[in-house]
N, C-alpha and C positions, 0 to 999 in steps of 0.2 A: 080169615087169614089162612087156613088152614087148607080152604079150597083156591084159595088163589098160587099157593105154595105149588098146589098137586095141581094145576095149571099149569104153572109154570114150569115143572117138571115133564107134563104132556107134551107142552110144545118142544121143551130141548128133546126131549126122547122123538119127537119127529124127526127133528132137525137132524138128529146126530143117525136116523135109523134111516134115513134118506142118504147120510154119509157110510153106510154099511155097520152101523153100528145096533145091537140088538136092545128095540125099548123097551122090552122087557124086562130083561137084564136091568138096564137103566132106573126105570121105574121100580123094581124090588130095590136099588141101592139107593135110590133116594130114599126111600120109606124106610129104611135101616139109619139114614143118615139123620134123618127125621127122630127117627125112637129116640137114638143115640143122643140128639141133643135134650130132644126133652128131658131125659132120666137127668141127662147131667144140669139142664137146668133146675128140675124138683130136687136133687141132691143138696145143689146150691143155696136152693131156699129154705131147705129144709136145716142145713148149719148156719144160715142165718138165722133162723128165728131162735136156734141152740143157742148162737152165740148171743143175740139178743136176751134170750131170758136168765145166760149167767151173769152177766152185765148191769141186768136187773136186777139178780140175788144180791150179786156184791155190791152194788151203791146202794141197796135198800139196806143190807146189814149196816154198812159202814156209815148211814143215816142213823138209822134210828141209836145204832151204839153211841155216835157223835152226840146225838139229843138227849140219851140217860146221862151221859158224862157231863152236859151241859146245866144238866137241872139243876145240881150242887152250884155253879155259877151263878141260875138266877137266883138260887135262894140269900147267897150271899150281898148280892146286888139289893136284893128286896129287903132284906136285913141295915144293910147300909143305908139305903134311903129310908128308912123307917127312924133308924136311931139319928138320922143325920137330921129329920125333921123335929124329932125331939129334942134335942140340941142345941139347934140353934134358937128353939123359944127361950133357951137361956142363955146363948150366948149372943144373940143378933146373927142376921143375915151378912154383916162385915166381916165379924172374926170367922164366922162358919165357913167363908169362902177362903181365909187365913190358913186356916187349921185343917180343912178337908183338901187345901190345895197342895198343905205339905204333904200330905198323908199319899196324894194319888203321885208326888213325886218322889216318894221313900219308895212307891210301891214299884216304878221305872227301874232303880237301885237294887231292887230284890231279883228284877231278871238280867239283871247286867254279873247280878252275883250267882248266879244260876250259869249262865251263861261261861263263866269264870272257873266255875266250881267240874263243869263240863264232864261229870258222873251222872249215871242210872239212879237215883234217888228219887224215889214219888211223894215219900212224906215232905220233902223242900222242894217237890215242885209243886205239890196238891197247896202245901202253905204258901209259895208265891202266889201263885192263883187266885187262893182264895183271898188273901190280901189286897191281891189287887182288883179283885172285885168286889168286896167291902168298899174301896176306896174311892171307884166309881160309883156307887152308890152314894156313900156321901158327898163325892163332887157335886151330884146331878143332882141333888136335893138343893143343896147352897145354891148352882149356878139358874135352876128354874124359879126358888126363890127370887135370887135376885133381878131376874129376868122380869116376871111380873108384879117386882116390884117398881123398874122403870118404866114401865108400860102406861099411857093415858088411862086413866079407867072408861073412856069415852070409848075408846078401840083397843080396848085389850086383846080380844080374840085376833084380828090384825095382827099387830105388834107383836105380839106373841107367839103367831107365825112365823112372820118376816126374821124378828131374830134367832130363833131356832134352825131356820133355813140357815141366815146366814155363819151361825154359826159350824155346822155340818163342811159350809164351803172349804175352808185349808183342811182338815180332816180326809175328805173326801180326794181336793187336787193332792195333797201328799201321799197320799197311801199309794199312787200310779209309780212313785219312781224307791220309795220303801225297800223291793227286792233290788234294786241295782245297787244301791247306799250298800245294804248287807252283802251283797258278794264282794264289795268293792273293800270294805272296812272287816266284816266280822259281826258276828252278833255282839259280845263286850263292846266292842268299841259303839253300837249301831244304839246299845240301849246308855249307851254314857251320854249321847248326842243328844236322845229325847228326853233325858232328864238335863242339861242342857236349855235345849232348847222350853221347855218351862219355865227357865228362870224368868225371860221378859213378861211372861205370863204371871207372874206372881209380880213382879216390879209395877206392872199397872194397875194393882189393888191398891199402890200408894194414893192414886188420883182419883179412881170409880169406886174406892168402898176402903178410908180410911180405917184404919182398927180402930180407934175410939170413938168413931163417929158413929153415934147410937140415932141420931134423930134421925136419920132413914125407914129403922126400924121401926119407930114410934109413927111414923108417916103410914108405913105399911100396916101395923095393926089398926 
């Protein structure tokens, strides 16, 4: 590249030294024009790679702080599925989905009241939190119970899939439209909506996992 440049410069410093103009002359200012941009290109590159590697500090800080702050979450999560399994050897896989489903909708209620409360507080907000990740714990416990408790034992592992997929689906198509809901309403109003909208979700335990209906459970053990 570099020789075709100074070629290229050869031939206009003809051209123009054939129109009275001096190639000499010509040829020192190309090579000046030359310098001139490369410093400004290695400048260039040189604050990108600056800005590159603060870019790097800062989402690497703001990762790993993100993942200490998280660990408390999974412990609470791990907690909740642990006691939510213990649990339900006593109370059945019916009520567990009963009683773990109020709990993950008290827990919707505690950020609508957070939300309300709209103060710098960390002890009500570390307690919603961790509430509500207790509460997912115990949901996930009742609802994989019950999960593989419908399941063929012929193709469990299938089944087992499939509704796990399926159930991810409204989860997953909801959360795209989440931020418009909130700008449009509010976060109070955005978390009154999702506790809400659980109620049909607790209405069709009347039909897939009555409360007294314990023969299920005796089918599973």
């Amino acid at each position: 590249v570099g020789i075709r440049v100074e070629l290229d410069a050869a031939r206009q410093a003809a051209r123009e030294g054939r129109q009275g103009v001096d190639p000499l002359r010509v040829g020192v200012d190309e090579e000046r024009d030359l310098d001139t941009r490369g410093t400004q290109a290695f400048g260039a590159g040189e604050e990108s790679r600056e800005l590159g590697r603060d870019i790097q500090a800062a989402l690497g800080g703001e990762l790993f702080g993100a993942l200490r702050n998280q660990r408390h979450l999974v412990w609470a999560s791990v907690a909740g599925g642990m006691l939510g399994g213990l649990w339900m050897l006593r109370l059945g896989i019916n009520r567990g989905l009963w009683l773990f489903g109020v709990v993950q909708l008290v827990s919707i209620l505690g950020f609508a009241w957070l939300a309300h409360e709209n103060r710098p507080d960390k002890l009500l907000l570390a307690g919603v939190i961790a509430f509500e990740a207790l509460g997912v714990g115990l949901g996930t416990a009742a609802f994989i119970a019950f999960i593989a408790r419908a399941t063929d034992p012929r193709y469990t592992a299938t089944q087992f899939a499939l509704f796990t997929s399926l159930a991810a689906v409204p989860r997953t198509v909801v959360n795209a439209s989440t931020g418009w809901v909130v700008e449009q309403t509010g976060w109070f109003t955005f978390f009154l909506i999702c506790a809400v909208l659980a109620l049909p979700g607790m209405a069709l335990l009347i039909r897939v996992a009555p409360w007294g209906d314990r023969a299920g459970d005796k089918t599973a053990q």
